[in-house]
C-alpha positions as CSV (number, residue, x, y, z in Angstrom):
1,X,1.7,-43.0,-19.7
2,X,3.1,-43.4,-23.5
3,X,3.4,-40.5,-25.6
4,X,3.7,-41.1,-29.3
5,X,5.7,-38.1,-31.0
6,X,5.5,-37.7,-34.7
7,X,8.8,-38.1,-35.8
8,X,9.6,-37.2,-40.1
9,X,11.8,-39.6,-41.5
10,X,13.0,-40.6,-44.7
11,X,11.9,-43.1,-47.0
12,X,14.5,-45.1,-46.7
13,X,13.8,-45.7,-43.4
14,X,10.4,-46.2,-43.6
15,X,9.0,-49.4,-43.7
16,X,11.9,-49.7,-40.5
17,X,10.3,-46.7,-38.6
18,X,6.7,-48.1,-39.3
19,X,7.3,-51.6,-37.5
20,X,9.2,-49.7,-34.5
21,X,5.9,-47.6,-34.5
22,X,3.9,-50.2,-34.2
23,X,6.2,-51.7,-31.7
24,X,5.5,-48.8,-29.0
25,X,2.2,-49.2,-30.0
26,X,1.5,-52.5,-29.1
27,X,4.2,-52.1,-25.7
28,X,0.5,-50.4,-24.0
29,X,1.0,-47.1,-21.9
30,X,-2.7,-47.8,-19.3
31,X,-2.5,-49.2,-16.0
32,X,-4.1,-51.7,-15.1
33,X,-7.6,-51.7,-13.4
34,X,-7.4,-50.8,-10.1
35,X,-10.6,-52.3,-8.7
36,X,-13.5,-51.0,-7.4
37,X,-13.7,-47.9,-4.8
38,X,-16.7,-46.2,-3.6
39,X,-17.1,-42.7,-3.7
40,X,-15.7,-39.8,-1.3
41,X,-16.9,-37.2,-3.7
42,X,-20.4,-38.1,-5.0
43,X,-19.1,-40.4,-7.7
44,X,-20.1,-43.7,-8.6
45,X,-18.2,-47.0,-7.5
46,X,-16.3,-48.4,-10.2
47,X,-16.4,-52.0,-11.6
48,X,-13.5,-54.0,-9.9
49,X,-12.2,-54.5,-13.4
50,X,-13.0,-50.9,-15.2
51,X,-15.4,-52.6,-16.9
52,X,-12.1,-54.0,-19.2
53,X,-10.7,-50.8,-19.9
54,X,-7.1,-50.3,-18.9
55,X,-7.1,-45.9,-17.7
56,X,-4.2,-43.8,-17.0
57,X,-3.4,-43.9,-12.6
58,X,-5.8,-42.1,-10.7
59,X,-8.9,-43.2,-13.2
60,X,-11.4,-45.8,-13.5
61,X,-14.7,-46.6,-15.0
62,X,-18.2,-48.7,-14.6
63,X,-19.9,-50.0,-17.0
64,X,-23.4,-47.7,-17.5
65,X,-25.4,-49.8,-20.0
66,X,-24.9,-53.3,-21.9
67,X,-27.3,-53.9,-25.0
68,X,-27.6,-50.5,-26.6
69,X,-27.3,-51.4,-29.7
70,X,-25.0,-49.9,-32.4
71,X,-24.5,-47.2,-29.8
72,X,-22.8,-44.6,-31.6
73,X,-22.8,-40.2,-30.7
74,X,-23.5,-39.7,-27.3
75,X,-24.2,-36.1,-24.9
76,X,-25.5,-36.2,-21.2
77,X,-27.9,-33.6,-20.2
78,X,-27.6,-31.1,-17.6
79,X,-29.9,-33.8,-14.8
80,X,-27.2,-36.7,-15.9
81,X,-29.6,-38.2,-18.9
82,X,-28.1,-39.7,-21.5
83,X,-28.8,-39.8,-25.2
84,X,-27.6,-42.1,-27.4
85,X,-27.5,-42.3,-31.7
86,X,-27.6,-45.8,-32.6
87,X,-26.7,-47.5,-36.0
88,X,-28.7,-50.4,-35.1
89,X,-27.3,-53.8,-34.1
90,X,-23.5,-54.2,-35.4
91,X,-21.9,-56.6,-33.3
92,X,-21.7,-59.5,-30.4
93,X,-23.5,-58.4,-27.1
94,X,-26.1,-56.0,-28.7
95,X,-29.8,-57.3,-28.2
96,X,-32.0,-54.1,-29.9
97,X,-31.9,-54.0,-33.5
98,X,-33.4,-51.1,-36.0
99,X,-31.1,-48.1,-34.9
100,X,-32.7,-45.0,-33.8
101,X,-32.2,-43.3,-30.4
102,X,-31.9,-44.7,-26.9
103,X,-32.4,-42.3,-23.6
104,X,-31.0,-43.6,-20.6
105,X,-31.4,-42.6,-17.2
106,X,-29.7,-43.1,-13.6
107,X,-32.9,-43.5,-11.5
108,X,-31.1,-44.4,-8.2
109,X,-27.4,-42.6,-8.2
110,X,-25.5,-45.1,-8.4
111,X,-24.1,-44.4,-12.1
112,X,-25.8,-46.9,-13.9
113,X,-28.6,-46.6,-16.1
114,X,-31.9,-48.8,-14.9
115,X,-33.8,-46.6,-17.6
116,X,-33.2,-47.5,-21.3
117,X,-36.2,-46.1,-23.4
118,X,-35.5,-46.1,-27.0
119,X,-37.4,-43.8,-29.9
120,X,-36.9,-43.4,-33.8
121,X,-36.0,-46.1,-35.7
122,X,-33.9,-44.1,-38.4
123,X,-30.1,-45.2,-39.0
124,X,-27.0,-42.6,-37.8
125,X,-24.3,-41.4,-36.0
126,X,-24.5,-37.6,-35.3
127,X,-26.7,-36.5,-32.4
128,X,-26.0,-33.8,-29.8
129,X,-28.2,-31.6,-27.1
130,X,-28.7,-27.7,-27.6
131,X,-30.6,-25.3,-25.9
132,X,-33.8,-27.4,-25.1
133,X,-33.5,-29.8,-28.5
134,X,-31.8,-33.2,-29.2
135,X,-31.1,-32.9,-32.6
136,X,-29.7,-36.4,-35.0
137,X,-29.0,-37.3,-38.3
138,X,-29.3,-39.7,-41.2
139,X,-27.7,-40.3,-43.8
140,X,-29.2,-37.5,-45.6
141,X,-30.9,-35.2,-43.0
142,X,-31.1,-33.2,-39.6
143,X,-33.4,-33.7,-37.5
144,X,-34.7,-32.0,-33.9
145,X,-37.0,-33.2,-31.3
146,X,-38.1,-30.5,-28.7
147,X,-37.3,-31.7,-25.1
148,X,-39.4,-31.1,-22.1
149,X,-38.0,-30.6,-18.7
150,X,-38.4,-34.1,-16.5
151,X,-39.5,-35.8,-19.6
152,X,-36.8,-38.7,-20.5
153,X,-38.5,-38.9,-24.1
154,X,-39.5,-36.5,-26.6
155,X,-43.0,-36.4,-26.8
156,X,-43.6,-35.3,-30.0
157,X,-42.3,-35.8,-33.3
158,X,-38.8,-34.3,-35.1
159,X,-38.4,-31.2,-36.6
160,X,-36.7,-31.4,-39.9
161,X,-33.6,-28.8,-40.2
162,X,-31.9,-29.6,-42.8
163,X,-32.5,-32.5,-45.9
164,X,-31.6,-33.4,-49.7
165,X,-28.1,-34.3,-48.8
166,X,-26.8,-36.8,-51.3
167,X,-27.9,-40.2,-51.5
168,X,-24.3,-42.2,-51.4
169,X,-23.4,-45.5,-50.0
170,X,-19.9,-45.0,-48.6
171,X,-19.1,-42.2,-45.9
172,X,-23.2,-41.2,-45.7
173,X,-23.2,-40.5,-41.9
174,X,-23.7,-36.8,-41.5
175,X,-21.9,-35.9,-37.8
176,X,-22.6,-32.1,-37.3
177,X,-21.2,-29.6,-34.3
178,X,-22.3,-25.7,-33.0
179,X,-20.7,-22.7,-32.6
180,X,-21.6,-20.3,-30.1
181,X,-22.8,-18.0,-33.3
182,X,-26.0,-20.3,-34.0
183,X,-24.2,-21.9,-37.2
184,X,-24.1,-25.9,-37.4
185,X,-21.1,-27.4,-39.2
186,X,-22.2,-30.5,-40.8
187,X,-19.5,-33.3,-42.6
188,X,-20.6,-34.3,-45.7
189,X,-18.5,-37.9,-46.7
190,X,-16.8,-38.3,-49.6
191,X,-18.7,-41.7,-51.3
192,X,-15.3,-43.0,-52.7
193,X,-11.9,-44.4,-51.5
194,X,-10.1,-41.6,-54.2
195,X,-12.3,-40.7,-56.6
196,X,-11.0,-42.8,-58.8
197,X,-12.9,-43.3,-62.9
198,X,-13.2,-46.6,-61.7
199,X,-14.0,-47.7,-58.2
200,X,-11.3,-49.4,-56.3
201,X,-9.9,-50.8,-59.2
202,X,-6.2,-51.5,-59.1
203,X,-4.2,-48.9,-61.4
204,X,-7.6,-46.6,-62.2
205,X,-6.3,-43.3,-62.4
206,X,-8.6,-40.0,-60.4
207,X,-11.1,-37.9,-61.8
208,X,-9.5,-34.7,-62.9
209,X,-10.6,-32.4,-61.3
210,X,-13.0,-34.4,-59.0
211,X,-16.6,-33.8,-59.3
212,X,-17.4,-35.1,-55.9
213,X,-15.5,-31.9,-54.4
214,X,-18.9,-30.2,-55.1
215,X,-21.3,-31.1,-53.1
216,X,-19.1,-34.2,-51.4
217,X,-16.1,-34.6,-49.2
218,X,-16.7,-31.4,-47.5
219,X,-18.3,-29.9,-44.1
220,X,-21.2,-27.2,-45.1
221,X,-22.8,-24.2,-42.6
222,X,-26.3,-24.2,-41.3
223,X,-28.2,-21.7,-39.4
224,X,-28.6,-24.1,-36.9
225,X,-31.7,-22.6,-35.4
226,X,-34.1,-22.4,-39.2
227,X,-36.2,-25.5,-40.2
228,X,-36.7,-26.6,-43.8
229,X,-33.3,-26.1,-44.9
230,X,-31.9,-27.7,-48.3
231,X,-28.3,-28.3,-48.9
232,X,-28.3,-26.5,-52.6
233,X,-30.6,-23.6,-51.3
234,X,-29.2,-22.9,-47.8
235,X,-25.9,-24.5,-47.2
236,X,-22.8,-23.0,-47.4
237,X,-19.6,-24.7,-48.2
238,X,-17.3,-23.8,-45.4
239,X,-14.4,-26.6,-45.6
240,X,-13.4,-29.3,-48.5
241,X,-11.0,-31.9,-49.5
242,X,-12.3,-34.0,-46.3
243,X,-12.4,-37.6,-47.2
244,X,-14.9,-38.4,-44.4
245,X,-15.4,-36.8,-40.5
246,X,-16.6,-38.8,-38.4
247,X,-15.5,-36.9,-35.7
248,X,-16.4,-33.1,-35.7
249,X,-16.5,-30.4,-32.5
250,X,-16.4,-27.5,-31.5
251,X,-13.8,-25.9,-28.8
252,X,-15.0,-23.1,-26.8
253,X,-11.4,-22.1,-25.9
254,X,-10.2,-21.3,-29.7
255,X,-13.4,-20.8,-30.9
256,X,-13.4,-23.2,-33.5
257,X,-14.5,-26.1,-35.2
258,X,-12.3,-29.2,-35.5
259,X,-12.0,-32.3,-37.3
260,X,-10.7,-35.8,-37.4
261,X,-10.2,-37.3,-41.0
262,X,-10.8,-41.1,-41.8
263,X,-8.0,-41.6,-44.5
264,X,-8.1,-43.2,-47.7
265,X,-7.4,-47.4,-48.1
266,X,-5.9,-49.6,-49.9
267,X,-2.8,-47.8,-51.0
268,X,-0.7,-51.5,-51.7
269,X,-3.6,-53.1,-53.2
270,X,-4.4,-50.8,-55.9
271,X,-0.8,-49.3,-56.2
272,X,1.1,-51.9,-55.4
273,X,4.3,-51.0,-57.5
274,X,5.0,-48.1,-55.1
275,X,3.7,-49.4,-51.3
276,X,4.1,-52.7,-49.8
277,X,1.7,-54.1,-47.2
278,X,3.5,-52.1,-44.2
279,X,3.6,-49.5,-45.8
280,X,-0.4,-49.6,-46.6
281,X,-1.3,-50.9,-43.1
282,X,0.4,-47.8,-41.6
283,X,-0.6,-44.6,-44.4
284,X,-2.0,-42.6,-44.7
285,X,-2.2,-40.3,-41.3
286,X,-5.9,-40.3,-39.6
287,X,-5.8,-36.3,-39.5
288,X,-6.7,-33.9,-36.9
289,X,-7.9,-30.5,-39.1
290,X,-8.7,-26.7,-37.4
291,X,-11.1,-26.1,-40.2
292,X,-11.7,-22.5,-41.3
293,X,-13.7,-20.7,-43.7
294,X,-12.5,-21.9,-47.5
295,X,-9.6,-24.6,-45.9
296,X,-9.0,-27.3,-48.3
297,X,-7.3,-30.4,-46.8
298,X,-6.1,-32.0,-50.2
299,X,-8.2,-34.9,-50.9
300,X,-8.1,-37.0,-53.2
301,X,-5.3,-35.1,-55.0
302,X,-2.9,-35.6,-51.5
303,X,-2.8,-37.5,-48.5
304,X,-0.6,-36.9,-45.5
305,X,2.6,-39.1,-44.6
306,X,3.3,-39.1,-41.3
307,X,6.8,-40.7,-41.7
308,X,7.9,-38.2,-44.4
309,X,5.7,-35.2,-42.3
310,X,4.6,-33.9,-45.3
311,X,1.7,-34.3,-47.9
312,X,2.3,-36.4,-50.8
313,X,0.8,-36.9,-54.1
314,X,-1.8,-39.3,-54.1
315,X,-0.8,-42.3,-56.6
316,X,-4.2,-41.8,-58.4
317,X,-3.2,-38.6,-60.0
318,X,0.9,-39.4,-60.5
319,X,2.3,-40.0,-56.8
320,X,4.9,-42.9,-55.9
321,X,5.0,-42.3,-52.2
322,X,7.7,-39.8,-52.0
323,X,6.4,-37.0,-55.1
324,X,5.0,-34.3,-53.5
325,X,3.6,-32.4,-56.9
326,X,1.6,-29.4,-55.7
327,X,0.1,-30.5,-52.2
328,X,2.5,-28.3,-50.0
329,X,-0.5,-25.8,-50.8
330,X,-3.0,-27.8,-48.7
331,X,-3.2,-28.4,-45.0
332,X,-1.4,-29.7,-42.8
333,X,-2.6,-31.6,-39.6
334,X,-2.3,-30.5,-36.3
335,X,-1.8,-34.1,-35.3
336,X,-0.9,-37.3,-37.4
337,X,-2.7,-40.3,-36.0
338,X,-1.4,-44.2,-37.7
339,X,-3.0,-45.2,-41.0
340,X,-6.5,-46.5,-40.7
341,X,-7.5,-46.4,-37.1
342,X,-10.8,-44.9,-38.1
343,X,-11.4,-41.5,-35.6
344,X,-15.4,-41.8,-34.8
345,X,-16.0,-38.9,-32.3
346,X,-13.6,-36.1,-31.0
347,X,-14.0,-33.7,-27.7
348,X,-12.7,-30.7,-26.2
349,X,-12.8,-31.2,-22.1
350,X,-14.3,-28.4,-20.2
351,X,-14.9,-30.1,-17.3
352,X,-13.5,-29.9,-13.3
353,X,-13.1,-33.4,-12.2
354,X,-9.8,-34.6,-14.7
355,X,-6.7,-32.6,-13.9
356,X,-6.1,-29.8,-15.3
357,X,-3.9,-31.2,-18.5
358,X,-6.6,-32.3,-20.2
359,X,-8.3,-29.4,-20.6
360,X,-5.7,-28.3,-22.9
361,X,-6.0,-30.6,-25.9
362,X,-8.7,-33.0,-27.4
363,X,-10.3,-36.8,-26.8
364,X,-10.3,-38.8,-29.9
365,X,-12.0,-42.0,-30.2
366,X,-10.6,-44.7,-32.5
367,X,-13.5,-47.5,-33.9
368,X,-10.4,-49.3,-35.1
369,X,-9.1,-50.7,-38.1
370,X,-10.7,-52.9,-40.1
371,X,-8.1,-53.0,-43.5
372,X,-4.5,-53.6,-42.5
373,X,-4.4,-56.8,-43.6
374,X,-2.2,-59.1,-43.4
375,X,-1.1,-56.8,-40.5
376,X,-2.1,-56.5,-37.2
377,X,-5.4,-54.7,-36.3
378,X,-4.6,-51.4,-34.6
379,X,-6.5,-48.8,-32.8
380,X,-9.8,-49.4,-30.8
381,X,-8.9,-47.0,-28.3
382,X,-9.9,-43.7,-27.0
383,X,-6.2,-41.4,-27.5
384,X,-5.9,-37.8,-26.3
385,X,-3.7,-35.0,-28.0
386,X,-2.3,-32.3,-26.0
387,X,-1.5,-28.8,-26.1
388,X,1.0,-26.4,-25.0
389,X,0.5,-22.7,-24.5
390,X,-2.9,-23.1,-26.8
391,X,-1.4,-25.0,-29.8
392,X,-1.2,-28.6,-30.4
393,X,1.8,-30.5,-30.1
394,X,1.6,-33.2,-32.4
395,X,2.2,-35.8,-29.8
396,X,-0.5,-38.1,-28.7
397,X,-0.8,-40.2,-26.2
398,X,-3.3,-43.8,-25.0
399,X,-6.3,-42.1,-22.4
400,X,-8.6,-45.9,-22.4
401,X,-7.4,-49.0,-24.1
402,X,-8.9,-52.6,-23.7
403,X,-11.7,-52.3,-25.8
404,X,-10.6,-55.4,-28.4
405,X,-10.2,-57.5,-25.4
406,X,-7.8,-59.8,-28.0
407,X,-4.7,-59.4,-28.4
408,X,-3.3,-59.8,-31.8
409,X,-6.2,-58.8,-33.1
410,X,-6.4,-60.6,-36.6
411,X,-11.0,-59.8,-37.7
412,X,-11.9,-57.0,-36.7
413,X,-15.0,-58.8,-36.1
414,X,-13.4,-60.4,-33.4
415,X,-13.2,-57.0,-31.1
416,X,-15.2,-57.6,-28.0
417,X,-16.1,-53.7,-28.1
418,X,-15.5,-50.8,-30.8
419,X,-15.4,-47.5,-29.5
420,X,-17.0,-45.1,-31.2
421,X,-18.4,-41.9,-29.3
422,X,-17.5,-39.7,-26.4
423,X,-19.3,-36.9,-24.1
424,X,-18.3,-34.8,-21.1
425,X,-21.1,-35.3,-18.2
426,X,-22.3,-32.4,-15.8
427,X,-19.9,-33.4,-13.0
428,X,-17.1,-34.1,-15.5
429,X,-17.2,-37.7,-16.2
430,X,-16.2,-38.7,-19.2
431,X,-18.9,-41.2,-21.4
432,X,-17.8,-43.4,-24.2
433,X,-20.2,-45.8,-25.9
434,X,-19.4,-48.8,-28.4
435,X,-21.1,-50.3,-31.5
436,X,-19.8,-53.8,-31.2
437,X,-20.7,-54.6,-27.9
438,X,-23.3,-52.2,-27.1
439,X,-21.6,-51.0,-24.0
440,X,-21.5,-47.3,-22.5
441,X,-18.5,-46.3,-19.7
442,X,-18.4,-43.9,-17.5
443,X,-14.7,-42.8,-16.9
444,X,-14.2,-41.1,-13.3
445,X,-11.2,-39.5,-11.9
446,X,-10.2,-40.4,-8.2
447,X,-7.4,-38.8,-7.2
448,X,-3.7,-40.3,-7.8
């Protein structure tokens, strides 16, 4: 199995670190599939070739459902149903189109889904199950549906929670997680690259101070329990200086909410005096945040080098790569991912049925990178991050790879699959569902 330490280096050494980087990278840590087995244990035989995906020894996977298109968020009920968020169709290999929500459901035990109902026909990523109610986003609101007991479908119509988020084209998706306090924590995208006066324009300086802090690029606390709630009148700004969260959760162990940043682009094509195209392929860090009440996380003003292990000063608002200005104030990560990999979904494991390492750390899946041209495309995997005696160790390591099925990947269009959520099942299989393909997993654990 490869683990991936974060190693601070200096700039001199860079660009040099950030090929050997990618190097061990590429070199692949998963073994290889290890075929189909039938179950000992009440669990599912596995496809003969993990349904692509190359798993640490010991584990292996079956394919659940094909088709579901733009499958994105995912949670398993209690009796094994499955409910899917979809973004509509994205990619080869998904038939459905119009987003919406997808229930699936195992109707003769053998751990794949002969059931696939689909409801809604609204665009979005965030959905998870609590305490009788599936609820699911837009791009500007929260919605419930009450479940009933044996029903696969809701029967009646959403409950609005919470609405009047803003209207934005980049970053809308509105991912949410609970505490165990009633509160939902819901990430509210920035709807720029770096808040820059003029959009992705090479050499536009930021907005001083930027006024998408206010009600943008933050997370914001619900009572997740009260319908009719507004943003402006209800919301409280918990966390800011979050560029976008795709991947948001809560961890029963710490009690707290965690995050996984998407970081900003294009560092060598608007800047291109002070990063070359390695240097823009690989920075900044994809983040993972604790977040706590009044954290700021630095963007746009900073972004985190994971080379230098430090913040710098973003080159919108005076950086050069190595200036550093004022944003040791904000911060830091617990782990520093590579540059642009795109973290869609994060989880805590609570389960039985994976040893017991992996209930000491987190699950974050990677939709893959999509701007490192003229590099190689990277990510496209599912990673984990472990920890020791409760903290994080900054170390990560592959869980499930083989989702691009191409190797070098050149377009990301090209990826056979893009993984882009995970969920813990009753019996502690691990789902994971992807928006190119349309594919769901279901990742077992056999035994070594």
């Amino acid at each position: 199995m490869r683990v991936v330490p974060s190693v601070p280096l200096g700039r001199g050494s860079r660009t040099a670190a950030i090929c050997a980087a990618a190097l061990l990278v590429l070199a692949g840590a998963a073994s290889p599939p290890a075929g189909a087995q039938s179950s000992g244990s009440g669990l599912p035989a596995c496809d003969p070739d993990n349904g692509g995906l190359t798993l640490p020894d010991g584990f292996c996977a079956l394919v659940v459902a094909d088709g579901i298109s733009g499958a994105r968020h995912i949670d398993i009920a209690a009796n094994g149903d499955i409910y899917v968020r979809s973004r509509g169709a994205r990619g080869r290999g998904a038939v459905n189109t119009g987003g919406g929500l997808f229930a699936l459901r195992d109707a003769d035990g053998d751990g794949r889904a002969e059931v696939v109902e689909q409801f809604g026909d609204n665009y979005g990523t965030g959905l998870e199950l609590r305490d009788g109610y599936l609820y699911f986003s837009t791009s500007t609101e929260v919605f419930r549906y009450a479940l009933t007991p044996g029903r696969l479908v809701p029967a009646g119509p959403p409950e609005l929670m919470v609405s009047e988020f803003p209207m934005q084209r980049g970053h809308r998706d509105k991912p949410f997680a609970f505490d165990e306090d009633g509160n939902m924590y819901v990430n509210v995208g920035a709807p720029s690259n770096a808040c820059q006066q003029q959009r992705r324009t090479a050499g536009s300086p930021g907005k001083q101070p930027c006024p998408e802090l206010d009600r943008q690029a933050s997370v914001w606390r619900f009572d997740a329990d009260r319908p009719g709630q507004t943003q402006a009148d209800d919301g409280y700004k918990f966390a800011l200086g979050t560029r976008n969260l795709l991947g948001i959760a809560w961890d029963p162990a710490t009690r707290a909410v965690y995050a996984m940043q998407h970081g900003r682009d294009s560092l060598a094509t608007l800047f291109g005096a002070y990063f070359d195209d390695v240097e823009s392929a690989e920075l900044p860090s994809e983040e993972l945040f604790r977040l706590y009440d009044g954290a700021d996380f630095g963007w746009p003003y900073c972004y985190y080098d994971h080379f230098l292990d430090r913040r710098v000063l973003a080159p919108e608002y005076g950086g050069d790569g190595e200036a550093e200005g004022d944003c040791g104030r904000y911060e830091r990560p617990l782990v520093a991912f590579p540059g642009h990999w795109a973290p869609h979904d994060l989880m805590f494991y609570s389960g039985g049925q994976f040893p017991g390492r992996y209930r000491e750390g987190a699950f974050v899946v990677f939709h893959g990178s999509w701007n490192r041209a003229p590099m190689e495309q990277q990510g496209y995997q599912v990673a984990f991050a472990p920890r020791s005696g409760g903290e994080f160790t900054g170390d990560w390591e592959t869980f499930a790879d083989g989702f691009a099925a191409e190797s070098p990947l050149v377009r990301p269009q090209d990826a056979a699959h893009r993984p882009a959520g995970i969920a813990q099942g009753p019996d502690g299989s691990v789902y994971v569902t992807d928006d190119a393909g349309g594919r769901v997993w279901r990742i077992v654990y056999r035994g070594m």
